[in-house]
Structures are given as structure tokens and as C-alpha cells.
C-alpha positions as a printed NumPy array, in Angstrom:
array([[-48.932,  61.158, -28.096],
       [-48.999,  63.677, -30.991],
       [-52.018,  63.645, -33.712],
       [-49.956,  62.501, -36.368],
       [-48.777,  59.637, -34.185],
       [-52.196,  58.752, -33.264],
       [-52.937,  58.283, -37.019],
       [-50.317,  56.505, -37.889],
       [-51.089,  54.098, -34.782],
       [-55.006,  54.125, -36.239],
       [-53.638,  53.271, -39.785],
       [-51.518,  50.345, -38.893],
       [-54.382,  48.633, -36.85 ],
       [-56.876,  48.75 , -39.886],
       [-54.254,  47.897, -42.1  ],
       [-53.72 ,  44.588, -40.101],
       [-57.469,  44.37 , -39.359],
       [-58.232,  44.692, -42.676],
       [-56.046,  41.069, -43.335],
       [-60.056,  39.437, -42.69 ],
       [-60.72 ,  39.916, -45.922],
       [-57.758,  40.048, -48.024],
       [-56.906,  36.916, -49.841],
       [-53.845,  35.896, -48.06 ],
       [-56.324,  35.884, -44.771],
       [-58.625,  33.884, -46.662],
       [-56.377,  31.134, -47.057],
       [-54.429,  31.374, -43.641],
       [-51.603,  32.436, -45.012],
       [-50.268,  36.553, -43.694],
       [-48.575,  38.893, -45.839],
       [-44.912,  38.995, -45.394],
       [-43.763,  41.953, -42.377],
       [-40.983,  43.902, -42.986],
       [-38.107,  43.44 , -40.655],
       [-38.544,  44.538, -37.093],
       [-35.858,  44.885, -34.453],
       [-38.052,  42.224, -32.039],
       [-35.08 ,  42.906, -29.09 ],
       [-36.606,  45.889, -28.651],
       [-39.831,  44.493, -28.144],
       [-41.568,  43.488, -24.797],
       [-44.643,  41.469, -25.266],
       [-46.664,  41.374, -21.952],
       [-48.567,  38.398, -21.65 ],
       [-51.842,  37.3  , -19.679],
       [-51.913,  33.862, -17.776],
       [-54.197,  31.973, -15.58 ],
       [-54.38 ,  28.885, -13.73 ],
       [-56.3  ,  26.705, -15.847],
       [-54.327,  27.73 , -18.86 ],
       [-50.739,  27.446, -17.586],
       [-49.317,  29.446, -20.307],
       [-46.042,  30.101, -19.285],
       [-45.261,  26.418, -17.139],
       [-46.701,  24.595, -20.723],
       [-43.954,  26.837, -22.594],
       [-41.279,  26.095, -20.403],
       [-42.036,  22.368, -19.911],
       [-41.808,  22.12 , -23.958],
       [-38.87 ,  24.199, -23.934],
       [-39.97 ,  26.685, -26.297],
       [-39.442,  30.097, -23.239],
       [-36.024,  30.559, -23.404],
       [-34.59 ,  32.124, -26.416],
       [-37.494,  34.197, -27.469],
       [-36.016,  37.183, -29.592],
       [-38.534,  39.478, -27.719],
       [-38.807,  39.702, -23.9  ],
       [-42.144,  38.301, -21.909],
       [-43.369,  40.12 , -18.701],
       [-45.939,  37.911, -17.383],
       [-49.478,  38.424, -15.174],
       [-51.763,  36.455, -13.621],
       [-55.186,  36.114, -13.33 ],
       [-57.731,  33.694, -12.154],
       [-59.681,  33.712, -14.761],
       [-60.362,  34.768, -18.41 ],
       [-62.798,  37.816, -17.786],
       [-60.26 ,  40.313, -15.805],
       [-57.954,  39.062, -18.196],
       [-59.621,  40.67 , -20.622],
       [-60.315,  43.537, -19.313],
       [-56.458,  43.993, -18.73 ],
       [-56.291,  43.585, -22.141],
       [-58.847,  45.938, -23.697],
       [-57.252,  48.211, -20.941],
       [-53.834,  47.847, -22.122],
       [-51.803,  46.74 , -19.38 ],
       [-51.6  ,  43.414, -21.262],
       [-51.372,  42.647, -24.941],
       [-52.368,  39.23 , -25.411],
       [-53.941,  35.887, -23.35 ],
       [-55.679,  32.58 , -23.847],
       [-58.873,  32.595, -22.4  ],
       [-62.288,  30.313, -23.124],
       [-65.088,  31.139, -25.675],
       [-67.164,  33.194, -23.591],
       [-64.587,  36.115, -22.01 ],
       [-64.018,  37.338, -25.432],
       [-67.832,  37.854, -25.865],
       [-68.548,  39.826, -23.031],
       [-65.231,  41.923, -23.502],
       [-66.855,  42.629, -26.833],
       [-70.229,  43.339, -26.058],
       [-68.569,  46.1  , -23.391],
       [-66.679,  47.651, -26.248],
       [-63.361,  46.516, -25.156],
       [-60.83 ,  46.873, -27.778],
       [-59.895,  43.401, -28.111],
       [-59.279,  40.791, -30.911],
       [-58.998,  37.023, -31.476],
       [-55.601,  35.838, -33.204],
       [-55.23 ,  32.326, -32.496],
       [-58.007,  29.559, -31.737],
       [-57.618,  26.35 , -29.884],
       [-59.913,  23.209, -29.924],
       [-60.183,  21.423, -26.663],
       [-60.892,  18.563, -25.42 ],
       [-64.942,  18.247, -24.028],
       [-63.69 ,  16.891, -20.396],
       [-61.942,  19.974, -19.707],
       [-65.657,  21.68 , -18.773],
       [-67.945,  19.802, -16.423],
       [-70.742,  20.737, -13.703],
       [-69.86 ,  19.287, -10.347],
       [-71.839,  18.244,  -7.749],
       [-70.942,  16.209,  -4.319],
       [-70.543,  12.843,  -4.049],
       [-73.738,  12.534,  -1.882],
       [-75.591,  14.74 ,  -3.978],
       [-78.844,  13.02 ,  -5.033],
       [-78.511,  15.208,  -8.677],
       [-78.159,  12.331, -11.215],
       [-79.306,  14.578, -14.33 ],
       [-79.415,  18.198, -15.778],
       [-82.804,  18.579, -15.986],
       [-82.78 ,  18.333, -11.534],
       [-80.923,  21.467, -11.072],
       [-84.43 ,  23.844, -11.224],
       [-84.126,  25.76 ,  -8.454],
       [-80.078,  24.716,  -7.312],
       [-77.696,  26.981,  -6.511],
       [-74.656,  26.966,  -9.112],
       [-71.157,  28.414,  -9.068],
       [-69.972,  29.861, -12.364],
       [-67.478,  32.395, -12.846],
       [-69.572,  35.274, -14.876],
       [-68.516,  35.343, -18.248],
       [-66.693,  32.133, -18.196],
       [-66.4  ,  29.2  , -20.476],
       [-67.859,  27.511, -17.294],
       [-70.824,  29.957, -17.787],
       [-71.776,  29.379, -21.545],
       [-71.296,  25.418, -20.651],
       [-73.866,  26.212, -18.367],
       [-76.383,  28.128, -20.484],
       [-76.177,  25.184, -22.811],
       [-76.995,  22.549, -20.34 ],
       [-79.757,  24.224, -19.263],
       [-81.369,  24.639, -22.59 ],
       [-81.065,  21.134, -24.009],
       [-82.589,  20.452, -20.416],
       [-85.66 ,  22.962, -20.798],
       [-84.196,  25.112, -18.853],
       [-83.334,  28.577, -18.113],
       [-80.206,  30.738, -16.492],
       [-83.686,  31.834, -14.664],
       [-85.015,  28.778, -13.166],
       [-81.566,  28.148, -10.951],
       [-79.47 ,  30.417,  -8.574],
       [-76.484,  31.591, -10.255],
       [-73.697,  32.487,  -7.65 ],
       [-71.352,  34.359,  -9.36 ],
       [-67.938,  33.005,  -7.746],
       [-64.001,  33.048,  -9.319],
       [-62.749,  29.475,  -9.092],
       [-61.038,  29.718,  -5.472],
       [-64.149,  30.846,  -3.912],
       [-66.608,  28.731,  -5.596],
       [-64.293,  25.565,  -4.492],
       [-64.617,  26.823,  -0.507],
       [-68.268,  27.203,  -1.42 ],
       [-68.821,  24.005,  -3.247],
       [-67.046,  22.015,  -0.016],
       [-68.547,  23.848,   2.368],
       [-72.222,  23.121,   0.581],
       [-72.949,  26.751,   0.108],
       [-73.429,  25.687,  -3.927],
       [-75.545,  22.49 ,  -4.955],
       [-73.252,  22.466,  -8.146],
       [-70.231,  24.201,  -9.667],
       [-69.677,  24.796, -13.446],
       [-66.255,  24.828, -14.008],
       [-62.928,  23.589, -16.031],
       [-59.418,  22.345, -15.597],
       [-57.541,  21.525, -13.494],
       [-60.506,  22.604, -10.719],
       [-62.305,  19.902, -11.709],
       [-59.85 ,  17.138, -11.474],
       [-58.462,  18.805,  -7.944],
       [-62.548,  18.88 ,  -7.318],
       [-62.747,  15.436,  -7.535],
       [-59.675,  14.195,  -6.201],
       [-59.654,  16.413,  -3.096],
       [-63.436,  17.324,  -2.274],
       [-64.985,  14.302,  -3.506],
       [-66.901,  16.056,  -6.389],
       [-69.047,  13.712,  -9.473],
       [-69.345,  15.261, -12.333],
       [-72.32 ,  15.383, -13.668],
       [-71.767,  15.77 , -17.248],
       [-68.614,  17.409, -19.217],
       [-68.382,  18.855, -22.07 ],
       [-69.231,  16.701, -24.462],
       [-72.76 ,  17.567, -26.252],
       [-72.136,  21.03 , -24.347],
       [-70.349,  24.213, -24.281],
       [-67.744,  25.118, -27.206],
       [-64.817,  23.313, -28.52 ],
       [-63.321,  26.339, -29.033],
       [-60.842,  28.777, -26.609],
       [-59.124,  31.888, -28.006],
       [-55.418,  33.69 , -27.878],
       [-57.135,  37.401, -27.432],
       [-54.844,  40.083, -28.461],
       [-55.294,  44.09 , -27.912],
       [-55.785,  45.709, -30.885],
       [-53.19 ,  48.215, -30.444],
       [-50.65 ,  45.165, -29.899],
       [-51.939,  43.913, -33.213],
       [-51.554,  47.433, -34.872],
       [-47.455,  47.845, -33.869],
       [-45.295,  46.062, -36.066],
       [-43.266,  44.851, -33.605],
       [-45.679,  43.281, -31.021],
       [-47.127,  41.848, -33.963],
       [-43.936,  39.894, -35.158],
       [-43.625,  38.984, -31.306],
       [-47.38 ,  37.673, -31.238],
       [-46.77 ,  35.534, -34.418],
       [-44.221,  34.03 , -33.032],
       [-45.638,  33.389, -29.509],
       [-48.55 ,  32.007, -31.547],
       [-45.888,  29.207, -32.979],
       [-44.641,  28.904, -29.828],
       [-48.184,  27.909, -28.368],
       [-49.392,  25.693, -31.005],
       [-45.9  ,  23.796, -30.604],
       [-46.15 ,  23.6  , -26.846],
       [-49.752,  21.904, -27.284],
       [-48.607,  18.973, -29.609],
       [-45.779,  18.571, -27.109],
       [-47.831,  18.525, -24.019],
       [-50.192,  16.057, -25.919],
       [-47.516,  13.713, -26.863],
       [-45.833,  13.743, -23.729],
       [-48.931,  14.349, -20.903],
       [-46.971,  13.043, -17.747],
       [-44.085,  15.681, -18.414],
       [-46.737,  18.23 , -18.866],
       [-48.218,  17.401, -15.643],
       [-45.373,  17.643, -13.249],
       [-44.276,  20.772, -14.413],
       [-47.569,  22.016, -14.568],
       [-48.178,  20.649, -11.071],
       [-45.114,  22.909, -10.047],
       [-46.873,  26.234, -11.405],
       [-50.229,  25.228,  -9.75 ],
       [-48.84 ,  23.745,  -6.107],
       [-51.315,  20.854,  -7.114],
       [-50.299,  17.51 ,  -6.865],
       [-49.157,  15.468,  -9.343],
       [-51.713,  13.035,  -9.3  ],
       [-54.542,  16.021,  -9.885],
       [-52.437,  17.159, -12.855],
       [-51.941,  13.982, -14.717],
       [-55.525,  13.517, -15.458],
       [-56.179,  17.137, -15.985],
       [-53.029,  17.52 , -18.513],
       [-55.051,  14.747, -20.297],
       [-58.456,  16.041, -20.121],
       [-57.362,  19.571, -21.012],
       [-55.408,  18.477, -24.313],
       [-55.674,  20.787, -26.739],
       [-54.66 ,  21.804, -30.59 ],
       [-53.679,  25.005, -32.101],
       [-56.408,  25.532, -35.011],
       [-56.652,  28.363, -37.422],
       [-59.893,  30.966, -36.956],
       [-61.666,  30.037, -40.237],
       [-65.483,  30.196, -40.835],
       [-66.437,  27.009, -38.59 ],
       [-64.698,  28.591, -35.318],
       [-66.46 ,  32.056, -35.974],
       [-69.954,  30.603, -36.441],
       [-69.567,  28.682, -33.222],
       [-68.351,  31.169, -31.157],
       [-71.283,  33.642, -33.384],
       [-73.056,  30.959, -31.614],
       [-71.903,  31.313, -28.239],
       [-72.223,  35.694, -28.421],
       [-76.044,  34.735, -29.537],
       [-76.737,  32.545, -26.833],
       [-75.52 ,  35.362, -23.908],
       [-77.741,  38.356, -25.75 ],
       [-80.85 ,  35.842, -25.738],
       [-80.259,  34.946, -22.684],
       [-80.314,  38.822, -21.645],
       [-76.481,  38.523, -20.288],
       [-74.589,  40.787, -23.069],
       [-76.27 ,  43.947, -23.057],
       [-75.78 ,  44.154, -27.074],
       [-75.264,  41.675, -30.115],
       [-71.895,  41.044, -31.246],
       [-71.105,  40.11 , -34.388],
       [-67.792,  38.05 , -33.773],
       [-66.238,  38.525, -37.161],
       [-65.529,  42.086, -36.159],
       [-63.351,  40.448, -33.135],
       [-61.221,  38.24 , -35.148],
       [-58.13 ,  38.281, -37.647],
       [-57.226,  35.695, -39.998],
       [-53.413,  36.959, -40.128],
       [-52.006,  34.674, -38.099],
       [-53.926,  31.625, -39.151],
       [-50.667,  30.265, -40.624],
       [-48.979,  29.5  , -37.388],
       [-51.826,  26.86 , -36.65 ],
       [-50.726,  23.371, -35.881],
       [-46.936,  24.749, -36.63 ],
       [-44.559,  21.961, -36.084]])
């Protein structure tokens, strides 16, 4: 890439970063683009298991006819999605409240354009049936499965400190969903921290108890993470506004119509049906624009990791979000 390019490149990404402060990012609203050719534009997009990102689209029927094509990856969860991201193999990705913390705190060039608010029973700790763990404040000196910078882990930070606790007085074994669920039925983990649809196939098929969701714990909040450089091209940008649409239109469908949602989505996980139905429920979410109550929570959540020694800097989280695309919140 020539110098001049590289500028130019630099120039649009501040210009669009810059949208944070500007008055039509203060009120949600983004300037008006200029006309891109978006057929010429491939947007490659990040999905996982527990966010379903491209069965939810299809099963609202908002895939097909995108002006811009979609290459799609998996992952199995939101950290090495990130990191595909801030590497740029992949330009943009839901992922929970704590991925885009650590992906900041590493200096990954990353950026939040679209927020979500969950429902609290999509997070939960897990423990077996015959476990004799009735309460938070028992788990000194358990072993727990998390995936490392998780949503799972910050829900776990938190329910250690409202129980006294500390990420230092239990056993953190840091486990990806698939192999904390062998671990967790094979009793290798006293307790898994986790979200869905693990914790409704948990339950259903290894006889898990949850010991307490997400309500009182964790963050509300989960993220569309975008690469800055896909931000910075006109073109991917006009393809991640729309996607954004797409998204926050795929979520009031899938609320409004959870069965549907759940045997499609039961066809992208090869879970059954009866796992999905509860977890499309439990894992209903709406689109919501990043405004100042979503950054001081998840200012919250970055604070939490760096006192807890996890991050090895502070992050400010304002300097990993743009207001541009607040306006296709709740679209409809």
C-alpha cells in the first residue's frame, strides 16, 4: 500500500471516529454517506455458537438480498473473535461485554458500533445436580470453568465480589465452552460460568442447577465489535450500517416469534429443539444505541478486570466506541 494511500486510509478512520463527539453522534443520529457502490463490497463477518448470527438472520429473513456479500467464520467464543478482528481477517462480530475489554487492553484495533441489552438468564454459574453448592459465597476454594475473557468471566468476577470474594480464593480453569462441558460432566470442574444455549443444553442434557443467573450480576450489555479499518472504508461502513439494521430487526423478530427462532437455531447448533426453545427465550435480546449509560457500564466492566489484575492496563472504553451508527437501534 503506497504512503499516500495509507493516509488517506488514516484520515477516513478519524474522520468516522471522530462522529463521538460531533453533534449528530450525540443524538444518535450519523451524518449522511455519500453513495457507495455496496456490490462491490464484501463484509466478512464473525459468528459463534451462542450468538447464532447468521441462523437468527436467516430465520427472520433479513440474509438474502443484502446489497453487499457476507463471507462468514466461526468461532467458539467472543475472545478469538476478536482477535480475528483486530487482526483483520474479520471486520465485524457480536460478542459479550468482556471480549471487547481485553481486545482493548492488548491494543487491538477494534471498536464498538452497535450494543445489545440482554436478557439476565442468558449468564448463569452451573453446578451438578448433586452438588451440595446452594450459594455463591460456597465456591472458596472450587474449581470453575470460564472461558478467559468471557462474558461468563466478568459474571464471575461479580459474583464473587458481592460474595466477599476473590478471582483468588477459587480455581479458575480456563476452558472454551466444549471443553468445559466434558469437564463439568465428567466432574473435573465443581462449577461452570457460562451463557446460552450451554446452559440450557447443560441442564437439559447433563443435569446441571444453576446456581444463580444473571440477574444482580454480570452486564446487560453485549457489543457488535467492528475493526477500525472496516469502520474507516466507506463502503464496509455503508455495509455495517446496514447489517446493524439487519440485526436489530432480526432481534424483535426472534423475540416476537421465539419458537421459530428456536428450530432454526436448533438447525445451526445440532441441538435439539427442546434445548433451544428455552434458550431462544432466555437469550432475548434488543438492539440499543451506545449512549452514556452503556459506556459507563461496560467503563465498569474494563475497571473491574484491571482491579482484579486481569487487563494488564486501564481502558478507557469511550476510546472503543462510535456513536455513528446509533440510529439503526431498535430499527423496525
Amino acid at each position: 500500500m503506497t504512503r499516500p494511500r495509507v493516509l488517506a486510509v488514516f484520515a477516513a478512520a478519524l474522520a468516522v471516529l471522530a462522529g463521538c463527539g460531533s453533534a449528530a453522534a450525540s443524538s444518535g443520529t450519523a451524518p449522511a454517506q455519500d453513495k457507495v457502490d455496496l456490490s462491490t463490497v464484501t463484509l466478512r463477518v464473525g459468528d459463534q455458537k451462542g450468538t447464532g448470527a447468521q441462523a437468527l438472520l436467516t430465520a427472520a429473513g433479513l440474509l438474502s438480498g443484502t446489497p453487499y456479500r457476507i463471507t462468514w467464520s466461526s468461532f467458539t467464543s467472543g475472545p478469538p473473535m476478536l482477535q480475528a478482528i483486530g487482526g483483520g481477517s474479520v471486520d465485524i462480530g457480536g460478542v459479550g461485554n468482556a471480549p471487547p475489554v481485553f481486545a482493548a487492553a492488548a491494543g487491538s484495533k477494534i471498536v464498538a458500533v452497535g450494543a445489545l441489552r440482554a436478557n439476565p438468564h442468558a449468564s448463569a454459574i452451573l453446578v451438578p445436580a448433586s452438588s451440595t453448592l446452594t450459594s455463591p459465597d460456597q465456591l472458596r476454594g472450587k474449581r470453575i470453568a470460564v472461558a478467559q475473557g468471557s462474558s461468563a468471566h466478568y459474571h464471575l468476577l461479580t459474583l464473587l465480589q458481592k460474595a466477599g470474594l476473590t478471582i483468588a480464593d477459587v480455581k479458575v480453569v480456563n476452558l472454551q465452552p466444549a471443553d468445559a462441558l466434558s469437564a463439568f460432566t465428567s466432574g473435573h470442574v465443581d462449577a461452570w460460568d457460562v451463557w446460552s444455549p450451554y446452559i440450557e443444553q447443560a441442564t437439559a442434557q447433563a443435569h446441571a442447577r444453576v446456581l444463580v443467573d444473571g440477574t444482580g450480576y454480570g452486564s446487560p450489555y453485549s457489543f457488535t465489535i467492528a475493526a477500525r479499518a472496516a469502520v474507516g472504508d466507506p463502503g464496509k461502513a455503508a455495509a455495517i450500517r446496514d447489517y446493524l439494521s439487519r440485526i436489530a430487526r432480526a432481534h424483535l423478530w426472534a423475540n416476537a416469534h421465539a419458537d421459530a427462532w428456536a428450530a432454526v437455531w436448533a438447525r445451526g447448533t445440532g441441538l435439539p429443539v427442546d434445548v433451544m426453545r428455552p434458550a431462544a427465550t432466555d437469550s432475548a435480546a434488543t438492539s440499543v444505541p451506545i449512549d452514556d449509560a452503556v459506556i459507563t457500564s461496560e467503563q465498569s466492566v474494563a475497571d473491574a478486570f484491571k482491579g482484579a489484575g486481569l487487563i494488564p492496563r486501564a481502558v478507557t472504553f469511550s476510546d472503543f466506541a462510535v456513536r455513528t451508527f446509533n440510529d439503526t437501534a431498535g430499527s423496525g
